[in-house]
Backbone as CSV, one residue per row, in Angstrom:
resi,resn,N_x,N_y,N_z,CA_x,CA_y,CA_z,C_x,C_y,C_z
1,UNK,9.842,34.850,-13.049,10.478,33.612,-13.479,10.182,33.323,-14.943
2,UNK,9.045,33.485,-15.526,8.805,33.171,-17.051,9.851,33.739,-17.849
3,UNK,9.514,35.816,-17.431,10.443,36.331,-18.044,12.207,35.576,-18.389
4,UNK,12.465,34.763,-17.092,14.277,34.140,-17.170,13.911,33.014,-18.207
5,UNK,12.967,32.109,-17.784,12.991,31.038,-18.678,12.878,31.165,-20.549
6,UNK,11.991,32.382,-20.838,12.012,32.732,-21.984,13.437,33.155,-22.587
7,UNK,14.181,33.463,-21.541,15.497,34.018,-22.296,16.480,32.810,-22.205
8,UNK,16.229,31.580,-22.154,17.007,30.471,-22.000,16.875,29.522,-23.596
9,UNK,18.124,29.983,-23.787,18.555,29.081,-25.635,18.637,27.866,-25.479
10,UNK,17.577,27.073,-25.802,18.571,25.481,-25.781,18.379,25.390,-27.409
11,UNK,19.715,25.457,-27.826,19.631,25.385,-29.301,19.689,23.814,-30.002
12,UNK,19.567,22.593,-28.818,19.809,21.565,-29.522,18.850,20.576,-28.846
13,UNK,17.591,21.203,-29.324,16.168,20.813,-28.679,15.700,19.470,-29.452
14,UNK,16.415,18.695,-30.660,15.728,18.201,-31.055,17.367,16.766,-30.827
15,UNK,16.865,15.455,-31.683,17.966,14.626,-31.499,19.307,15.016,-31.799
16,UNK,20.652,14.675,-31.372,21.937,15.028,-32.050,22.029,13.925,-32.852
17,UNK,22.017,14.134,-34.442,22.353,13.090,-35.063,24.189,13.134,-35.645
18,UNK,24.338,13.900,-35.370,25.992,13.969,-35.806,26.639,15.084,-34.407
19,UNK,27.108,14.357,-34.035,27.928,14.738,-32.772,29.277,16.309,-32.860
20,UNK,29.482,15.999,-34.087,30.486,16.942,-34.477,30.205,18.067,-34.875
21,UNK,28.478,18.393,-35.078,27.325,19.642,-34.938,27.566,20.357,-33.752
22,UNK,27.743,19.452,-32.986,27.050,19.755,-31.497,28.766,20.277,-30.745
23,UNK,29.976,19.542,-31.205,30.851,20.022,-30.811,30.850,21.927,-31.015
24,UNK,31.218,22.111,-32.464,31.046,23.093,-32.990,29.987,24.202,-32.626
25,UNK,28.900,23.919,-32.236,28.030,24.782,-31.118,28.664,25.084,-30.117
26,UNK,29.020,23.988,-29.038,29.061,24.522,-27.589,30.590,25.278,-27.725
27,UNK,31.353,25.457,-28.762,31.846,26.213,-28.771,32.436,27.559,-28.282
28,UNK,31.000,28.185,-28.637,30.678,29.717,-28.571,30.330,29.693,-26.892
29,UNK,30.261,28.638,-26.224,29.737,28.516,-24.743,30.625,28.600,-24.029
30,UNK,32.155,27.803,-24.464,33.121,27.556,-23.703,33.687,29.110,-23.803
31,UNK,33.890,29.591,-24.938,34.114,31.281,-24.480,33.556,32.096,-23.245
32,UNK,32.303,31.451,-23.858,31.564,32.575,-22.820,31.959,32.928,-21.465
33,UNK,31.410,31.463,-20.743,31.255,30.622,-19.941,32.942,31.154,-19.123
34,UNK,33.929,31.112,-20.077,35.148,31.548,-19.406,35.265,33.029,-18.582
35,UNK,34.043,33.717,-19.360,34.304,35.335,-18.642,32.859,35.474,-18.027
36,UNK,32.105,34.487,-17.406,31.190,34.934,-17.216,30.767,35.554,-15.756
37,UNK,30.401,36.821,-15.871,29.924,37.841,-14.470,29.836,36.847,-13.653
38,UNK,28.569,36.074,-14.195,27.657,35.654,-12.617,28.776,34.502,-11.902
39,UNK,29.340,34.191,-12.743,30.368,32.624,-12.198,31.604,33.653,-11.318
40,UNK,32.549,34.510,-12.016,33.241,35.178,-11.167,32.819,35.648,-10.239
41,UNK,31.852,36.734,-9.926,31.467,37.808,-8.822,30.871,36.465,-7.872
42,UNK,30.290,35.352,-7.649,29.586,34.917,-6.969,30.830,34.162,-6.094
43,UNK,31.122,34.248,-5.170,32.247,33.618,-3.940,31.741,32.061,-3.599
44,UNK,30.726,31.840,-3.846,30.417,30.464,-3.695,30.889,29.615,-4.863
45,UNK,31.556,29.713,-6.122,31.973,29.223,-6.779,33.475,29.962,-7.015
46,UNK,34.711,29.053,-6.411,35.501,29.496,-6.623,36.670,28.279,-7.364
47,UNK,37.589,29.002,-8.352,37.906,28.198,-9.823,39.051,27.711,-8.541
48,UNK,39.070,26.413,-8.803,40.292,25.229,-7.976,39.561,24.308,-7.162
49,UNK,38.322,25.051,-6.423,38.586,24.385,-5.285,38.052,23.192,-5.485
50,UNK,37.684,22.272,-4.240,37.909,20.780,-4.918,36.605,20.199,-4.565
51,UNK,35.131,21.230,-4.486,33.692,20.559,-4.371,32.888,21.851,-4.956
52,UNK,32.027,21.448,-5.671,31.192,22.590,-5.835,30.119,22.410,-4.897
53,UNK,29.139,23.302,-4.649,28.442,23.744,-3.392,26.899,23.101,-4.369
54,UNK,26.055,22.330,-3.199,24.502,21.618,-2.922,24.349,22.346,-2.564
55,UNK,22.849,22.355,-2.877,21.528,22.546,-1.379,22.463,21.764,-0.284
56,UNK,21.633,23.230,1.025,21.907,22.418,2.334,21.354,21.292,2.542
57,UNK,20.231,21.013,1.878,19.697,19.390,2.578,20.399,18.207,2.035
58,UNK,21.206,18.149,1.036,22.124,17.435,-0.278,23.579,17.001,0.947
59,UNK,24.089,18.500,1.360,25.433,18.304,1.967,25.742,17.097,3.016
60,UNK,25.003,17.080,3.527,25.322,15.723,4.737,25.733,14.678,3.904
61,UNK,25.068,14.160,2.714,25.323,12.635,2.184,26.553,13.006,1.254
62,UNK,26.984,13.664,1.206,28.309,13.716,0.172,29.422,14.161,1.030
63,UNK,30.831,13.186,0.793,31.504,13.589,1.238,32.150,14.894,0.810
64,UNK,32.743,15.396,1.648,33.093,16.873,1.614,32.076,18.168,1.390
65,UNK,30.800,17.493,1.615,29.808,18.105,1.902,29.126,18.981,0.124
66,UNK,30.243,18.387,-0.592,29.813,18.960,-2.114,29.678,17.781,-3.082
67,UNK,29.653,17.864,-4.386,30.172,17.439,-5.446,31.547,17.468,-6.011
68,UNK,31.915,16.552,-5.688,33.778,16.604,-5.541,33.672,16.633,-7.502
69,UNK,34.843,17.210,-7.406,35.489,17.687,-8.758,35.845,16.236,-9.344
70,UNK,35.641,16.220,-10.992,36.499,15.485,-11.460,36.137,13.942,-11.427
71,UNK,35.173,13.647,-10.815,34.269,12.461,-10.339,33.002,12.400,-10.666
72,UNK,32.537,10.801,-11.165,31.070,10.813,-10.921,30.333,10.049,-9.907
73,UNK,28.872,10.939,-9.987,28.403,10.958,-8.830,27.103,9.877,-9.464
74,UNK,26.792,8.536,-9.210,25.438,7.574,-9.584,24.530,7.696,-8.618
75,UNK,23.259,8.436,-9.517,21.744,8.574,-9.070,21.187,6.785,-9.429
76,UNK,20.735,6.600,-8.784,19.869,5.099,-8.932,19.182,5.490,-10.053
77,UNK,18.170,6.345,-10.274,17.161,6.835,-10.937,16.710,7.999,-11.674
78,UNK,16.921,8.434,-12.945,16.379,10.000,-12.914,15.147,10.291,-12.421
79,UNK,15.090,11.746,-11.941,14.032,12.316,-11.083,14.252,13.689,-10.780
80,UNK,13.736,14.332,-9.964,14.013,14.995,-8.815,15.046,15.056,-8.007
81,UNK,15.541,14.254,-7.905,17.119,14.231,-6.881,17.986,14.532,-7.377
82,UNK,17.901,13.989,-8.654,19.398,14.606,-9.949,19.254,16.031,-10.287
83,UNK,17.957,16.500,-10.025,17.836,18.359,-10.298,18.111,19.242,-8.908
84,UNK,17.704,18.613,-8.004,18.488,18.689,-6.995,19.651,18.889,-6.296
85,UNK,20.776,17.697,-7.104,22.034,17.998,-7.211,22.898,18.907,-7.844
86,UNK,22.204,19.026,-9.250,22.380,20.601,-9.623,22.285,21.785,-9.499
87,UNK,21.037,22.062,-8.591,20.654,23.077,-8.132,21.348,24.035,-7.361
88,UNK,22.457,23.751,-6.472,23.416,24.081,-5.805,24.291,24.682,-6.646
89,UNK,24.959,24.395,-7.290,26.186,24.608,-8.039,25.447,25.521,-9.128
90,UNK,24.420,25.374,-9.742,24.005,26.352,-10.376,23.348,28.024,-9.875
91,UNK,22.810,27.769,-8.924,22.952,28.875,-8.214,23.763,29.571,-7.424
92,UNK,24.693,29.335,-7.341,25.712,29.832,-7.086,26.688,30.412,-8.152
93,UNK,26.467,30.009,-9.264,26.841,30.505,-10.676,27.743,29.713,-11.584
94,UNK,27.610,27.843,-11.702,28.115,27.547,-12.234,27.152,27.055,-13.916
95,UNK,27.901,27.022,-14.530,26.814,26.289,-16.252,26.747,24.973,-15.388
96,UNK,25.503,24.541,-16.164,24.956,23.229,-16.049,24.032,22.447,-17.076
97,UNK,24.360,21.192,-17.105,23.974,20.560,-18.380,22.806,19.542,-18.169
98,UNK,21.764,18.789,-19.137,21.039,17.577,-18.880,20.891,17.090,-20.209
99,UNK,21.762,16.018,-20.150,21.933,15.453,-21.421,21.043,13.537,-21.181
100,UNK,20.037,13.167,-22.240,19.364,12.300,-22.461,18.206,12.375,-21.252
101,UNK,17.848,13.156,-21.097,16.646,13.074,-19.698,15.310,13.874,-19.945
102,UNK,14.361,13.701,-20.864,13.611,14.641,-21.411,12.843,15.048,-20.873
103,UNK,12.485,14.376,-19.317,11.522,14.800,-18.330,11.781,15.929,-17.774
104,UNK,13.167,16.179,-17.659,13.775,16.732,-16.920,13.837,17.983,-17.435
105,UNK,12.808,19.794,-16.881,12.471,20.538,-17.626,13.490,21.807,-16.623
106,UNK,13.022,22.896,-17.558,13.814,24.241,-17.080,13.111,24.511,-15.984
107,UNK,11.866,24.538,-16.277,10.828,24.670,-14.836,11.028,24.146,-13.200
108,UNK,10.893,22.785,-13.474,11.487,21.754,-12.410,12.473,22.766,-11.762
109,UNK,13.680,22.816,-12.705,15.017,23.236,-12.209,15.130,24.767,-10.840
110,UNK,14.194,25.660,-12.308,14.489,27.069,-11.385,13.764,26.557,-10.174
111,UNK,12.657,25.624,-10.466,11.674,26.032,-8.693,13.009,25.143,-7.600
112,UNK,13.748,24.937,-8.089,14.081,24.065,-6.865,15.530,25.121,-6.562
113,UNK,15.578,26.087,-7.169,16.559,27.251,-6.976,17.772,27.141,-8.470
114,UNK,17.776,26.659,-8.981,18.984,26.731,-10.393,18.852,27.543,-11.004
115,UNK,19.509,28.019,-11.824,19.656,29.242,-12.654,19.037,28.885,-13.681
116,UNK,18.314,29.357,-14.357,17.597,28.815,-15.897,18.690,29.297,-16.967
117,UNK,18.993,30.485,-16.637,19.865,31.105,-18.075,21.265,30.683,-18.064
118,UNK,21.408,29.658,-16.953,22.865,28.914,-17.051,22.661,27.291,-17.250
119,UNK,21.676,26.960,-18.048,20.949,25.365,-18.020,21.258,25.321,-19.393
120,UNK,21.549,24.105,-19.691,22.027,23.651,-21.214,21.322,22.567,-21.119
121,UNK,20.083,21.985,-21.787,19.082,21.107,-22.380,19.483,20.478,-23.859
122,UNK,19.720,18.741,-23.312,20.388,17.908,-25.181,19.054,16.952,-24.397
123,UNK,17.895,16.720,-24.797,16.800,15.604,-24.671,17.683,14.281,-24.797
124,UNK,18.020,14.713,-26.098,18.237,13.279,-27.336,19.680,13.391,-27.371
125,UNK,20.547,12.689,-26.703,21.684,12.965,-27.588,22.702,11.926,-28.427
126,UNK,22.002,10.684,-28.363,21.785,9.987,-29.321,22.673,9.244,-29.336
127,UNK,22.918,8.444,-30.180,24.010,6.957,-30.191,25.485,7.326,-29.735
128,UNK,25.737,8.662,-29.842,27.286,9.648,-30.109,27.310,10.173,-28.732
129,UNK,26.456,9.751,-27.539,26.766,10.745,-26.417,27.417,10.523,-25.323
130,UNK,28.708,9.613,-25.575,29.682,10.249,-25.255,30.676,11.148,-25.446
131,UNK,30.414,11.078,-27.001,31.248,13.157,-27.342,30.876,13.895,-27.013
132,UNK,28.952,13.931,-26.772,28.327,14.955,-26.575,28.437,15.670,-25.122
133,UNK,28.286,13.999,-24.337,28.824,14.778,-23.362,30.363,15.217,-22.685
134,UNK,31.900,14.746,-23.665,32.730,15.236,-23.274,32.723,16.704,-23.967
135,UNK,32.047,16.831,-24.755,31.514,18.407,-25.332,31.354,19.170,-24.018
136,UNK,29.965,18.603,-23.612,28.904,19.830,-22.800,30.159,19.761,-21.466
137,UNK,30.934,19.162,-21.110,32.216,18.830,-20.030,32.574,20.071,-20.282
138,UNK,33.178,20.590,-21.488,33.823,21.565,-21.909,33.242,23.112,-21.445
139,UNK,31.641,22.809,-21.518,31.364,24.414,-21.746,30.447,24.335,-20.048
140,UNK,30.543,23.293,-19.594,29.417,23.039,-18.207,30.583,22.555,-17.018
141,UNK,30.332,22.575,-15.684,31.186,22.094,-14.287,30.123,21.182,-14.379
142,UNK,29.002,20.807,-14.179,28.171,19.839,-13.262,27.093,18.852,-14.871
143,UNK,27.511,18.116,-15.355,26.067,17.617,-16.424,25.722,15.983,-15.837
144,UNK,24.466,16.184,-15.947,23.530,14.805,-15.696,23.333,14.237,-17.208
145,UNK,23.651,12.993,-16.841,23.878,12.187,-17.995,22.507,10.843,-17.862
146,UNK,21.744,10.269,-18.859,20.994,9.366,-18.834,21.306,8.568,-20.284
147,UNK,22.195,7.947,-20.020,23.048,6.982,-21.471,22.069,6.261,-21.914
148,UNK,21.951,6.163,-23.122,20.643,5.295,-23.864,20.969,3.883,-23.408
149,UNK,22.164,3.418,-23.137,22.213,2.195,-23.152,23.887,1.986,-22.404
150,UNK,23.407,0.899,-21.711,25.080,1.100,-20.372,26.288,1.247,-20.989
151,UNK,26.796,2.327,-20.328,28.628,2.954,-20.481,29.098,1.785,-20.943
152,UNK,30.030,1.507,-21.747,31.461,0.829,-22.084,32.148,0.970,-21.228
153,UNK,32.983,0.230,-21.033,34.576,0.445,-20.229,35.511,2.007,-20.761
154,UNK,35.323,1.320,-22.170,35.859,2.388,-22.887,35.270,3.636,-22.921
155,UNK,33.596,3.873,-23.073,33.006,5.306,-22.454,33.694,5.629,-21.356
156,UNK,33.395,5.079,-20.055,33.329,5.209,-18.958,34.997,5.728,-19.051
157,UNK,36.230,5.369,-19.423,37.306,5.744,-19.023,37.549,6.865,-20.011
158,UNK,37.109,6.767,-20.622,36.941,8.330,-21.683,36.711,9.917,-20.876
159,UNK,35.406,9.522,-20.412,34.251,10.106,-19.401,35.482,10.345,-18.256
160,UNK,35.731,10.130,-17.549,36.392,9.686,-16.641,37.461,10.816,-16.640
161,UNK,38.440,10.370,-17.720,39.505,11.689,-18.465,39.171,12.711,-18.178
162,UNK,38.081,12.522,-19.239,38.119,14.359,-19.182,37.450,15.045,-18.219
163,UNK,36.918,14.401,-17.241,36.670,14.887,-15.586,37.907,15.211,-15.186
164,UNK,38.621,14.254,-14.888,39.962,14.785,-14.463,40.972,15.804,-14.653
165,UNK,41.031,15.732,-16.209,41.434,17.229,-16.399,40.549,18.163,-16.481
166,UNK,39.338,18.789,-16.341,38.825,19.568,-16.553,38.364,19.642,-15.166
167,UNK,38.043,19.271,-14.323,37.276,19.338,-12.828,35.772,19.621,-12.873
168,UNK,35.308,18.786,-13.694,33.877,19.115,-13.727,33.617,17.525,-13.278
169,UNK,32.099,17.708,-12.747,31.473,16.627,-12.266,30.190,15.968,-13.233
170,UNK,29.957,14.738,-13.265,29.201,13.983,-13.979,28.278,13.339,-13.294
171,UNK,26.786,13.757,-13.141,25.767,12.975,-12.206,25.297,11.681,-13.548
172,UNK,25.614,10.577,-13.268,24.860,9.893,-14.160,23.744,8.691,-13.725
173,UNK,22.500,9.457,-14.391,21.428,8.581,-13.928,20.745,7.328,-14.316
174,UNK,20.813,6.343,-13.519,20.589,5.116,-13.884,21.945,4.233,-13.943
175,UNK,23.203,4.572,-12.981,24.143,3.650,-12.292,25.078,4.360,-13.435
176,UNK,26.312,3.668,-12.806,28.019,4.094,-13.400,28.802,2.992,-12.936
177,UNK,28.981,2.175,-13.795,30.151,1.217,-12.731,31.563,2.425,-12.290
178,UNK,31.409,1.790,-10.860,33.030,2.323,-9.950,32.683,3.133,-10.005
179,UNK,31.333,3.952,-9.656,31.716,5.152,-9.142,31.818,5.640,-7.786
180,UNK,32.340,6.527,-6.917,32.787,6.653,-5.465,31.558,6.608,-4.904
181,UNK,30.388,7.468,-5.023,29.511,7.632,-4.723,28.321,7.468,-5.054
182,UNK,27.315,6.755,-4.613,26.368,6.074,-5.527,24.890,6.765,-4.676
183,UNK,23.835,7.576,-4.770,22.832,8.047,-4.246,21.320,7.105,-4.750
184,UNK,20.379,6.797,-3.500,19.551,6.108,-4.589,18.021,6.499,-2.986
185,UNK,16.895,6.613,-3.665,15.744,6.758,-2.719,15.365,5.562,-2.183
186,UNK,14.796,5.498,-1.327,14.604,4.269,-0.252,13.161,4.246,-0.123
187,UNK,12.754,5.124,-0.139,11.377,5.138,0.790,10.868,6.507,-0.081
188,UNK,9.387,6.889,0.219,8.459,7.943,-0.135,7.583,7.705,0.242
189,UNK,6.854,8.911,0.684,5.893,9.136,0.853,5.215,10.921,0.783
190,UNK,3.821,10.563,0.254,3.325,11.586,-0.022,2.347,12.636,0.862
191,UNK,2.508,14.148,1.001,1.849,14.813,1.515,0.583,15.558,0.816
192,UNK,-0.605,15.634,1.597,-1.678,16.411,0.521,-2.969,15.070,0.284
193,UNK,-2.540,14.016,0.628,-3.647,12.736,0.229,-4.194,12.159,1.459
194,UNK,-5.473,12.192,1.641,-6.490,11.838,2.455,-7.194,10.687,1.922
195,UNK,-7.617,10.237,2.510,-8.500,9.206,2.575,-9.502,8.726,1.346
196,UNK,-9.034,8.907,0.101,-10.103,8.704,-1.232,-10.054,10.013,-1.586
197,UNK,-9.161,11.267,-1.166,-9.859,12.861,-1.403,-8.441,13.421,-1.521
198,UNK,-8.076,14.694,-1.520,-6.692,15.702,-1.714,-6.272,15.594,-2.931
199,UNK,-5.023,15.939,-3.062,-3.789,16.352,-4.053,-2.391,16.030,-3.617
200,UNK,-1.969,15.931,-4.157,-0.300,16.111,-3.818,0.434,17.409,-3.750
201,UNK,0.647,17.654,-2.484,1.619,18.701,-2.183,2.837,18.571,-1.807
202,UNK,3.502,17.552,-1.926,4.750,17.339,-1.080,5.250,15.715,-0.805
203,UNK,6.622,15.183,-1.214,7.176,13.786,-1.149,8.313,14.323,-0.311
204,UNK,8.183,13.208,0.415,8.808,13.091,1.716,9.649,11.921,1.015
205,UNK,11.060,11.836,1.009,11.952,10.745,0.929,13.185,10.704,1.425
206,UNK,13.298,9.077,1.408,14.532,8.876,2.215,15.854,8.476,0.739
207,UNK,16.965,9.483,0.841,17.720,9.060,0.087,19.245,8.763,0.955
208,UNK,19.865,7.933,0.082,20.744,6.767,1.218,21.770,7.496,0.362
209,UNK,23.265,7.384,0.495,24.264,7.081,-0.195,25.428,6.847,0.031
210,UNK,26.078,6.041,-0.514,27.166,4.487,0.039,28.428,4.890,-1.277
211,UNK,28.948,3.964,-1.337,29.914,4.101,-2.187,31.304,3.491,-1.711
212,UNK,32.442,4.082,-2.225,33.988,3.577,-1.885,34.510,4.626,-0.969
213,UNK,35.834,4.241,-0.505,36.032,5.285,0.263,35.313,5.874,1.564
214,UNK,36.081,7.388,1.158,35.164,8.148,2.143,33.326,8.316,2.302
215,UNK,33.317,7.577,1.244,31.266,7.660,1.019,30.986,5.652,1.380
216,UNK,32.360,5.155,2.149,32.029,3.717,2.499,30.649,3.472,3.489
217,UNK,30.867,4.338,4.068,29.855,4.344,5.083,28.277,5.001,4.638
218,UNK,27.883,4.340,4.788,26.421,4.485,4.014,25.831,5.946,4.886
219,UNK,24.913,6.817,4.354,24.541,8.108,4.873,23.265,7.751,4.168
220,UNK,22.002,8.148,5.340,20.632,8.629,5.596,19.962,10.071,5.247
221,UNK,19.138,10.152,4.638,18.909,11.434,4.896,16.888,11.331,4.227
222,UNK,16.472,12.345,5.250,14.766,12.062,4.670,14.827,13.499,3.935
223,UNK,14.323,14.085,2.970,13.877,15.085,2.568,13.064,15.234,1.958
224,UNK,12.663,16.583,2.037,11.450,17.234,1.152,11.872,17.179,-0.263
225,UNK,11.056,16.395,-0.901,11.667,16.324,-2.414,10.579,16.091,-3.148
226,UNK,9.654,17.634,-4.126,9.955,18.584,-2.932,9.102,18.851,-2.385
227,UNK,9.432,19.962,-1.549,8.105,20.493,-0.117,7.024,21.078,-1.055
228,UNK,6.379,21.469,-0.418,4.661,21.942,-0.760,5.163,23.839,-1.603
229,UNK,6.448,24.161,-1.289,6.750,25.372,-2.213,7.469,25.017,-3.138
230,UNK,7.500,23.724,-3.586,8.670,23.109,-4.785,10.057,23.029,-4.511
231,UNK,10.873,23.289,-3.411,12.136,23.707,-2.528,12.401,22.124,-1.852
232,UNK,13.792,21.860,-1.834,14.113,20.577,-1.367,15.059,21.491,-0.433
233,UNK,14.565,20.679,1.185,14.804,20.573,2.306,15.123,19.353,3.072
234,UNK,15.638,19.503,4.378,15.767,18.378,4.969,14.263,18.250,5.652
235,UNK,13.682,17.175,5.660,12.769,16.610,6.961,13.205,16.338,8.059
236,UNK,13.342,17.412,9.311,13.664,16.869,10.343,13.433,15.940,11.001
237,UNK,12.066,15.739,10.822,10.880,14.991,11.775,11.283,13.774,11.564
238,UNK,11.383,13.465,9.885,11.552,12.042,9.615,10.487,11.253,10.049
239,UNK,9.805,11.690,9.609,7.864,11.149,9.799,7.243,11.493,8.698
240,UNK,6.772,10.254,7.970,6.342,10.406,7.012,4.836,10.912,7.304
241,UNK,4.307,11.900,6.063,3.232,11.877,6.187,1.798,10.923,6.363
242,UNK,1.886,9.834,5.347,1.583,8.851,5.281,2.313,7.602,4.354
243,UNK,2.035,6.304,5.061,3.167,5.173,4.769,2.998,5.469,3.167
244,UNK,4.384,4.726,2.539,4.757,4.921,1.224,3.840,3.685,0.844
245,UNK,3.849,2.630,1.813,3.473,1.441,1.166,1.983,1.520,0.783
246,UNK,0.880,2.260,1.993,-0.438,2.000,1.280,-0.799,3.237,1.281
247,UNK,-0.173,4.376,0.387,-0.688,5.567,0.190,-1.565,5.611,-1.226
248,UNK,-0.711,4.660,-1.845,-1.431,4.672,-3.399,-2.882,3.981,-3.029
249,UNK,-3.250,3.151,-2.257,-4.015,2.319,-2.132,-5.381,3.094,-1.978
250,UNK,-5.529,4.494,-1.037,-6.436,5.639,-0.754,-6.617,6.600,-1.661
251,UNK,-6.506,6.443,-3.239,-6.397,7.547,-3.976,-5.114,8.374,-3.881
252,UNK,-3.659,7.359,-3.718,-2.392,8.910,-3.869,-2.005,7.661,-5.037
253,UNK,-0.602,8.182,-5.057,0.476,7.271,-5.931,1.236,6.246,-5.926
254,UNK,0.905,5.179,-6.740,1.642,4.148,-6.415,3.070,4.346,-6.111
255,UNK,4.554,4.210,-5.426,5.464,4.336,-4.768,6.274,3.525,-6.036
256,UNK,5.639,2.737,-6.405,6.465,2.330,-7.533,6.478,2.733,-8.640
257,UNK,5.858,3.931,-8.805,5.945,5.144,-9.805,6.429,6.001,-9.374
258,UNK,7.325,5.922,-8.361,7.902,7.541,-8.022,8.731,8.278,-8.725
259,UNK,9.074,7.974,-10.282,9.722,9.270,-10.841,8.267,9.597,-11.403
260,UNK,7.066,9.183,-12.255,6.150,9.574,-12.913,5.157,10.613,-11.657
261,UNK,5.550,10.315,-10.423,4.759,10.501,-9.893,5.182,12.412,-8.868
262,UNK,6.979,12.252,-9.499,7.297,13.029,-9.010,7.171,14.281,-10.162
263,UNK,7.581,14.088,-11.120,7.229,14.743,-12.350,5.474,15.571,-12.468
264,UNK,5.005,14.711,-11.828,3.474,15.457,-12.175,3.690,16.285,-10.785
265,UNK,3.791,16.174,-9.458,4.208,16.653,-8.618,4.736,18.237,-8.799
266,UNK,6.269,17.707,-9.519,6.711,19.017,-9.221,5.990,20.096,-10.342
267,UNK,5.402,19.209,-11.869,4.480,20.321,-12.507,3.272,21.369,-11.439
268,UNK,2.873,20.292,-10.771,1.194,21.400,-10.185,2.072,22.093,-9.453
269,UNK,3.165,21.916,-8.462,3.612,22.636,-7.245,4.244,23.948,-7.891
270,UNK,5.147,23.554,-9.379,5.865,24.485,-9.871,4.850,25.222,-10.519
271,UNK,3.821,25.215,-11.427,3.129,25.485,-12.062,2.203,26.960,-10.944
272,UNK,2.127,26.541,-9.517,1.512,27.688,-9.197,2.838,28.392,-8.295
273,UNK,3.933,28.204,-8.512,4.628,29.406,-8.237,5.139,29.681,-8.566
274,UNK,4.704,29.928,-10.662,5.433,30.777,-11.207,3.949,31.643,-12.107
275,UNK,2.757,31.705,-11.324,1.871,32.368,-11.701,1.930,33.767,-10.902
């Protein structure tokens, strides 16, 4: 795994201060990206159809069991769940983007199954990112978006466009007005913490998701997010390890830190299985 991650360019590692830089880059991507091996030969990504492919534990809460084309999809929160949602579609061989989310690392990604050498990393993308991201639209199917500051009408129907014609999907974290489908965690709890003593090996959560339409009906789901091998699964059991509410209280994590808490998480878990 090092070896893949070392060969992964993110050439726009630092802020975008002029947007029309950044057009002119992803450029050379949208070529690529058009003939690329791993996206053709792989049958799980096929050009039309109208969902790109999750993790199995993801499929139940989305209608049509994917990431419908052309639509965005609102994470309550960045985290873990938004790398998650990518993870699918990138392993299977589509480009994928993370634009304004700096937590959000190459590492994280591969352990949870994504392709590293098909990941496009913008930290910063700065006052301009909504070009940036009808840019990365261009050269990516799936980008997670974390807007410095809430969509416009006018973003948002911009955004919107060029989903539609292009059939790529937009996870954006931290809400979207109107969007069909809205995903958000409910509950956590942590595995690995004893009584004043352990580690964290594993968050157990419940993520819900509601929306318009066909996603009217609200959907349940507990998962490993992630399990004790860094891999997001379903929890069958739906038994938490221990309550979310007084786990922090025994030496684990406060619950109301659960992105800080998931982040250090998936470092130790990822960290020893890529030694």
């Amino acid at each position: 795994m090092r070896a893949q991650i070392s060969q992964v360019k993110v050439p726009f590692n630092g802020g975008i201060s002029q947007p029309g830089d950044f057009v002119r880059a992803v450029e050379g991507l949208k070529t690529g990206n058009a003939v690329s091996p791993a996206t053709v030969s792989d049958p799980a990504v096929v050009p039309g159809a109208a969902v790109l492919p999750v993790l199995p534990a993801l499929a139940g809460l989305l209608p049509g069991g994917g990431l419908a084309r052309g639509s965005v999809l609102a994470v309550e929160q960045p985290g873990l769940l938004c790398l998650a949602l990518v993870a699918g579609a990138s392993a299977a061989g589509a480009w994928c983007g993370v634009a304004g989310v700096p937590s959000l690392g190459v590492v994280a990604a591969a352990g949870m199954g994504a392709e590293p050498t098909r990941l496009m990393l913008v930290p910063a993308p700065g006052p301009g990112w909504p070009q940036v991201v009808a840019s990365m639209l261009e050269a990516c199917e799936v980008v997670v978006i974390r807007p410095p500051a809430p969509p416009t009408a006018q973003d948002r129907r911009r955004l919107e466009g060029v989903l539609r014609r292009g059939g790529g999907v937009l996870i954006a974290a931290g809400g979207w007005d109107g969007a069909p489908v809205r995903l958000r965690v409910t509950q956590r709890s942590w595995a690995g913490i004893g009584d004043g003593y352990g580690s964290l090996r594993g968050c157990r959560a419940e993520v819900v998701a509601e929306g318009r339409g066909a996603a009217a009906r609200p959907r349940r789901q507990w998962l490993w997010l992630p399990g004790p091998d860094g891999t997001v699964t379903a929890d069958e059991t739906a038994a938490p390890a221990r309550p979310a509410r007084t786990a922090w209280t025994v030496g684990g994590i406060d619950p109301r830190e659960g992105t800080r808490a998931e982040a250090a998480l998936a470092a130790a878990v990822l960290a020893e299985t890529i030694q």
